[in-house]
N, C-alpha and C positions, 0 to 999 in steps of 0.2 A: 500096122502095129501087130507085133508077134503078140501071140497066147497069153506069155506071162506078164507084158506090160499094160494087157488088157485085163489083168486083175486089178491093177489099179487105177485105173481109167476111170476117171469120176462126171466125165462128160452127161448132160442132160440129171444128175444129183442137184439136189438142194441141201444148204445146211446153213444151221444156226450158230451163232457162236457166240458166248456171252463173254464179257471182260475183253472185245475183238478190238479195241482200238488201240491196242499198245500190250508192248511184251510177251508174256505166252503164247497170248490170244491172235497176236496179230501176225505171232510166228505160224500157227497152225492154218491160220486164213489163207497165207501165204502158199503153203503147203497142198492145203484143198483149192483154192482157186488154179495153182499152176495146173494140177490135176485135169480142170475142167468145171470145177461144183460152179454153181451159182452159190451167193454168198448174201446173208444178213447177219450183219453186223449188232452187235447189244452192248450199250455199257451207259455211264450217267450222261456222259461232257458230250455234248453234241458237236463242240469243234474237236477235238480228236480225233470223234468216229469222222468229219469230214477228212481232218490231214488221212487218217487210214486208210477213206475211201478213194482219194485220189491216189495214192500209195499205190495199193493193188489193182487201179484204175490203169494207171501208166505200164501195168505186168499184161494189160491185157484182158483180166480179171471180171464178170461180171456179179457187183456187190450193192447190195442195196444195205442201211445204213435205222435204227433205231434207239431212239436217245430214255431212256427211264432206267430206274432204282429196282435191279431187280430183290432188292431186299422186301419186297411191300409187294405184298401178294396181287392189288389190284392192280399193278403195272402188269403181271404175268398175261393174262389174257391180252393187255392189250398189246404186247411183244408176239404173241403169236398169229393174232389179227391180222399184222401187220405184217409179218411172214408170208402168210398164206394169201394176201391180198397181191403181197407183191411177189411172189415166187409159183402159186400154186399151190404150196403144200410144204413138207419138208422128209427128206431122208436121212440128216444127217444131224446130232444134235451133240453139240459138244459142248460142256457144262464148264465154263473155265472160271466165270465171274466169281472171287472169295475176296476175303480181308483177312488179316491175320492183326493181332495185339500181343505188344508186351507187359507183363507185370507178373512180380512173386506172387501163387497160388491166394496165399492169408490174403492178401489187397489187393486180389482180381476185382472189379467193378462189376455189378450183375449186367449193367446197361452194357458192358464191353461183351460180356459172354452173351449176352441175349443178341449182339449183333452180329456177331461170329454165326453164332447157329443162324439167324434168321439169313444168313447172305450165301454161308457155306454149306448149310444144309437142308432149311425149309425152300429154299428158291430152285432150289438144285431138285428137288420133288413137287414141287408144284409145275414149275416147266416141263420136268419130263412127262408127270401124268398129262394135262393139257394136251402135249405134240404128241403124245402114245395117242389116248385116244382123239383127238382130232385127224390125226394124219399116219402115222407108226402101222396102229392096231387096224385101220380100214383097208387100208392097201396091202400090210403083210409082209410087211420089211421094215428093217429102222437100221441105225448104226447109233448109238450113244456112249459116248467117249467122257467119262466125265475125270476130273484133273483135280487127283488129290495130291499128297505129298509125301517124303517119306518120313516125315515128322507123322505122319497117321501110321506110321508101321512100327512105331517104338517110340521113347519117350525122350526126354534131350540128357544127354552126359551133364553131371553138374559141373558146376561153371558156365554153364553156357545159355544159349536160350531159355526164357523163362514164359515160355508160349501153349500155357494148358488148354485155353481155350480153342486155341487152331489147331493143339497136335488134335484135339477131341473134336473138333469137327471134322477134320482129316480122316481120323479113325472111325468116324461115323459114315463118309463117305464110302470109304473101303469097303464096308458089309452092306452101304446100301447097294453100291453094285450089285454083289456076288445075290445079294437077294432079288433084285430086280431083274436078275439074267435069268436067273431061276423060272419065274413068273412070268416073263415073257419072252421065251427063247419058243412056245410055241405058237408065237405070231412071227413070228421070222425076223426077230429084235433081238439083235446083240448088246450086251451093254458090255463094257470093258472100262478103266480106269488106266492114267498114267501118274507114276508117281513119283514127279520130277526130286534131283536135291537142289544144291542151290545153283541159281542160276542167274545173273544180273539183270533185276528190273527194279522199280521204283518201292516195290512191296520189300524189298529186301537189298537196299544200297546200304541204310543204317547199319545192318551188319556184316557187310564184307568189308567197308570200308573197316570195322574193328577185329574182322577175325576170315577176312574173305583169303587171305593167301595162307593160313592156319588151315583151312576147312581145304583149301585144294589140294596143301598137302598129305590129309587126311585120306584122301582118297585113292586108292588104286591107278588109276591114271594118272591121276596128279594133275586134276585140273578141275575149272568148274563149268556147266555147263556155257552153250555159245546162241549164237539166232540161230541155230540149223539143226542142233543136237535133238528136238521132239518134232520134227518132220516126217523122216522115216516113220517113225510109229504110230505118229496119226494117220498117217495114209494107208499102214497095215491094219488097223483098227478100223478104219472109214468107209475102207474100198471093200472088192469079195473077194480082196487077197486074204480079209482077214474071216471069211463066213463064218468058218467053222472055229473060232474063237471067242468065247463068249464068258464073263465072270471074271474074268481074268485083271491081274495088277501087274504093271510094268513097270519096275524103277526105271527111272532116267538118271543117275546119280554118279556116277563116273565110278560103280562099283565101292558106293559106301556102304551101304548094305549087305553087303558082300563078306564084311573082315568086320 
């Protein structure tokens, strides 16, 4: 293997991935196990994470599998337990597991907004501290990839989405990167964020099916994203192709953001 394909060579890495049984998560798993990572899997459905597991089973892949609600802080430890029981440890932790909700601002539900934050942003900091200092901070390296959106980078055109409570966990995640890279970039812990636009999963079929070929044309390329299009950058972000990159937000949005 030449130089430069050995920055991305993730052979004898571990990594976590939450939300891994399907969609984003199962595109990035994809992406890190082709690599080489060893792989643990997080999300609720326990058959899922199985279909997932045999998925990237059949690529070759080696993935081990964990079934809990990362919204409830006392499943946290036991998600990492289980990491480290079965992996050794971890180098790679990529924060994908959110929810997102519809409703006008006036007749948000507090229970709606308190589970948004509790899934897209308390979980997303309890995980990370845990694997920092468990495994991150004692060895001296990390990679944390955490998967906001570019609804965290601005707020929805009217007419359209009426999703306060995710753009603002979104936007919460954004700075807790840029904060967190700050704080631990001198353990040798990158932390970075990607900030996909829309792209076809279960979290968001309700609205392409009403405004999905609207929003493609929106975009610069004139499309929306596909299974491949957040591969490349997790593996930039993952590997030591990306060391020296750290704090940093990436659209993934076919150049919405952009115009």
């Amino acid at each position: 293997m030449n130089k430069t394909l050995q920055l991305f060579d993730l052979k004898g890495k571990r990594a976590v991935i939450t939300g891994g049984s399907r969609g984003l998560g199962l595109q990035m798993a994809e992406a890190l196990g082709d690599m080489g990572a060893e792989l643990m899997l997080a999300a609720r459905k326990a058959d899922e994470l199985a279909q997932a597991q045999a998925q990237l089973q059949s690529r070759g892949i080696r993935v081990h599998v964990h079934a809990g609600d990362q919204s409830k802080p006392d499943q946290i430890h036991a998600l990492v337990d289980a990491a480290v029981a079965a992996m050794g440890g971890v180098d790679i932790l990529i924060n994908n597991a959110g929810a997102s909700w519809g409703a006008p601002a006036e007749d948000h539900s507090l229970e709606a907004w308190q589970k948004l934050v509790n899934l897209n942003l308390t979980a997303v900091f309890l995980l990370s501290q845990e694997i920092g200092k468990r495994c991150m901070i004692p060895q001296g390296h990390g990679r944390i990839l955490n998967i906001a959106s570019i609804t965290g980078l601005r707020g929805n055109p009217p007419g359209t989405m009426k999703t306060l409570a995710y753009n603002t966990t979104k936007g919460g995640l954004v700075n807790f990167t840029r904060a967190l890279a700050g704080e631990w970039g001198a353990y040798g812990i990158t932390v970075n964020a990607l900030a996909p636009g829309f792209f076809p999963s279960r979290m968001t079929q309700g609205t392409l099916e009403l405004v999905g070929e609207q929003l493609a044309r929106a975009a610069p390329l004139q499309r929306l994203g596909d299974g491949e299009d957040l591969k490349g950058a997790t593996l930039l972000f993952c590997s030591d192709a990306g060391k020296h990159i750290t704090g940093q937000i990436l659209a993934i949005d076919g150049g919405v953001t952009a115009v």
